[in-house]
N, C-alpha and C positions, 0 to 999 in steps of 0.2 A: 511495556504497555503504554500507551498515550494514556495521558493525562488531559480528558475531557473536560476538567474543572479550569484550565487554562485557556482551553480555545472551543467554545461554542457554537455551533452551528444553527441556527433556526430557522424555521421556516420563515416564509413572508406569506406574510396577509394580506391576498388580492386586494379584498372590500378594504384596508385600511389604505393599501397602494391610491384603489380608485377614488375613495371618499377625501384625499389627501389632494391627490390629481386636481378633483373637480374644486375645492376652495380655493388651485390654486393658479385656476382657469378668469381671468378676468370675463366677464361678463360682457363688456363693452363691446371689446378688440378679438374676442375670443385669442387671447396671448398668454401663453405661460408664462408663470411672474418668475424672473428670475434665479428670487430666493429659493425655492423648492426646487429647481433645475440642478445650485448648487448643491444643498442638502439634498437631495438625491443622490448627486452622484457621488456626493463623500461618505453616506451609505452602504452604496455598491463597492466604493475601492475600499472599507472597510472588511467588506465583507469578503471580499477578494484575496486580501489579505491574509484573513484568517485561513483562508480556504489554503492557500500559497502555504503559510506555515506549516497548519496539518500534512499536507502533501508533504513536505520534505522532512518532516519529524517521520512519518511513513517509510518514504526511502532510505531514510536511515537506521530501521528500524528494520529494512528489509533487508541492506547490507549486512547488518550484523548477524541476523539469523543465517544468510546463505554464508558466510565465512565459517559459523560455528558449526553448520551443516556439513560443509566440506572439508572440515576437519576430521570430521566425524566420521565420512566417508576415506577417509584419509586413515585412520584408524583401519577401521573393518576391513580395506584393501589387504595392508599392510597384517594383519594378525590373520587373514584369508592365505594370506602370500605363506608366511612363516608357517602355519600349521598346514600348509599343503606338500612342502620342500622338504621342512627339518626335524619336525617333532611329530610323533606319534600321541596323538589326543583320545582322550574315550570318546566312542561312538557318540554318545550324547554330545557332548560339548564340539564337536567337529560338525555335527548339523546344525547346530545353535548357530555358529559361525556362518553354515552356507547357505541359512535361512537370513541372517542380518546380512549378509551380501548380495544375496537374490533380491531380495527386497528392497533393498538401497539403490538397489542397480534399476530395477523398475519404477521406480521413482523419478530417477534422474531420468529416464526415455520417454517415462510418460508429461511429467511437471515440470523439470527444472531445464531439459537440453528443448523441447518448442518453442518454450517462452522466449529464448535466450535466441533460436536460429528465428521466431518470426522478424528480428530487428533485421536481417538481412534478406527475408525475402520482399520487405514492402518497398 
């Protein structure tokens, strides 16, 4: 789970944006006074930042789930495979199994193999 108490997201405040903007509009020259140009933009790449960290805490948080997933799938195959060849199982626990495979297997056709071929159709 991320940990939102490290990286922060907030909105921004148009009216604080605008009300900031126009102090920092000379009145003369109508020119933006430099300093707020700076502090702005070291705002933005602040906030940039944060946003860059969450994203890759994400990805990696999405790796790890799809490895322990296919292991998992890697299982079910495997104990699908064995109690279909070599051993005689009670009716119950033989559908348990071909219900954790059917379902596994629909999963992967519907979520995990689109996501994965849209990389190569764009």
């Amino acid at each position: 789970m991320i940990n939102t108490e490290t990286l922060e997201i907030h909105e921004i405040d148009i009216e604080e944006i605008c009300t900031t903007a126009e102090r920092s509009i000379n009145t003369e020259t109508h020119e933006v006074k430099e300093n707020i140009i700076l502090d702005m933009s070291n705002q933005l790449k602040e906030k940039f930042e944060s946003i860059e960290k969450l994203e890759m805490k994400i990805k990696e948080r999405n790796k790890k789930l799809i490895r322990k997933f296919l292991k998992v799938y890697g299982l079910i195959k495997a104990v699908d495979k064995i109690s279909n060849e070599n051993i005689e199982l009670p009716i119950e626990l033989q559908s348990i199994i071909d219900i954790l495979n059917d379902t596994i297997e629909d999963f992967l056709e519907e979520e995990f193999f689109p996501a994965s071929f849209r990389l190569y159709d764009e």
